[in-house]
N, C-alpha and C positions, 0 to 999 in steps of 0.2 A: 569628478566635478560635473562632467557632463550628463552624465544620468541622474543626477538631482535636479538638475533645469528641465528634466521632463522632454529627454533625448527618446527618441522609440525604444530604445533596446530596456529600458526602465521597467517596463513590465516583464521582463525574464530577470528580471534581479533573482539572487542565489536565496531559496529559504533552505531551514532544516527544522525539521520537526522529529521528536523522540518519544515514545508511550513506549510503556514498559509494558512486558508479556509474560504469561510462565514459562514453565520450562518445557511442557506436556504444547502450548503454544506455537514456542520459538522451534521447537525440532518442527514442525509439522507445516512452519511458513518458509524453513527451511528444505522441507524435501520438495518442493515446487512453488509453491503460490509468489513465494519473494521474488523470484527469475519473471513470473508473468505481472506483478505489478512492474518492473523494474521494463520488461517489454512494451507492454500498454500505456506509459506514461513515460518513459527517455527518464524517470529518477532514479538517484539507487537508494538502494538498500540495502542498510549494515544491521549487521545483528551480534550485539555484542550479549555475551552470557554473564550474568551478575549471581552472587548467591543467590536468588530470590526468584530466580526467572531470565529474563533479558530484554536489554534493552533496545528498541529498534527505531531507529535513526532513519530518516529517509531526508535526501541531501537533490536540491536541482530548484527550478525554475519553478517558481510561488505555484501558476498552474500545475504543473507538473506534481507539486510536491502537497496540492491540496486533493488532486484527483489519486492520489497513490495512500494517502490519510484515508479520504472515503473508501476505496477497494477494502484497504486492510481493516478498519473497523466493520464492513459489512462481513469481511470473513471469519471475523473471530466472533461474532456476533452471533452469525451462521452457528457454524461451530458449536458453538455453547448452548445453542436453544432450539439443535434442529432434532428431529424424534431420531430411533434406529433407524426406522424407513426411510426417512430423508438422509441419513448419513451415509446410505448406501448408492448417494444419485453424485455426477460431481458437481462438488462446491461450486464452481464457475457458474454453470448452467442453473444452479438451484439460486442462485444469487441473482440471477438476472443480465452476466456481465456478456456470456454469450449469447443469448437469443435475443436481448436489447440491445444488442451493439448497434449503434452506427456508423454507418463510413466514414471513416477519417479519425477515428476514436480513436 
């Protein structure tokens, strides 16, 4: 009751958000990228495998769980429309997550 009256802790209310991924995707946010959004932003991230692909669930605090959205769609995004050359740099850096970091990110 008290966080609908517009208590502080209101804006950490719990979201969850789910986009589905392939399977060629899901193994590849699996060998790292899931561990450093799940670091960089305190959400987690589940990754459940479906015939089709899998699904990926990310579970925390609204900011948390919109800043952990954007990493992952920049990555897969990456991903999918970067040349050979670019494939060969890592994804962090080529993304902009490491050299536009700011303190406290």
């Amino acid at each position: 009751p008290l966080l609908k009256r517009g208590c502080p802790m209101a804006a950490d209310e719990e979201a969850k958000e789910t986009v589905q991924v392939s399977k060629k995707q899901a193994s590849q946010l699996i060998a790292g990228p899931a561990g450093k959004i799940e670091q960089r932003t305190s959400a987690q991230v589940l990754i459940e495998h479906t015939a089709k692909g899998a699904d990926v669930t990310i579970k925390g605090s609204k900011k948390s769980v919109a800043k952990a959205m954007t990493m992952l769609k920049v990555l897969v995004a990456f991903k999918e429309a970067a040349s050979p050359e670019e494939r060969g740099l890592c994804h962090w850096f080529a993304c902009g997550f490491c050299r536009d970091r700011q303190e406290g990110e």
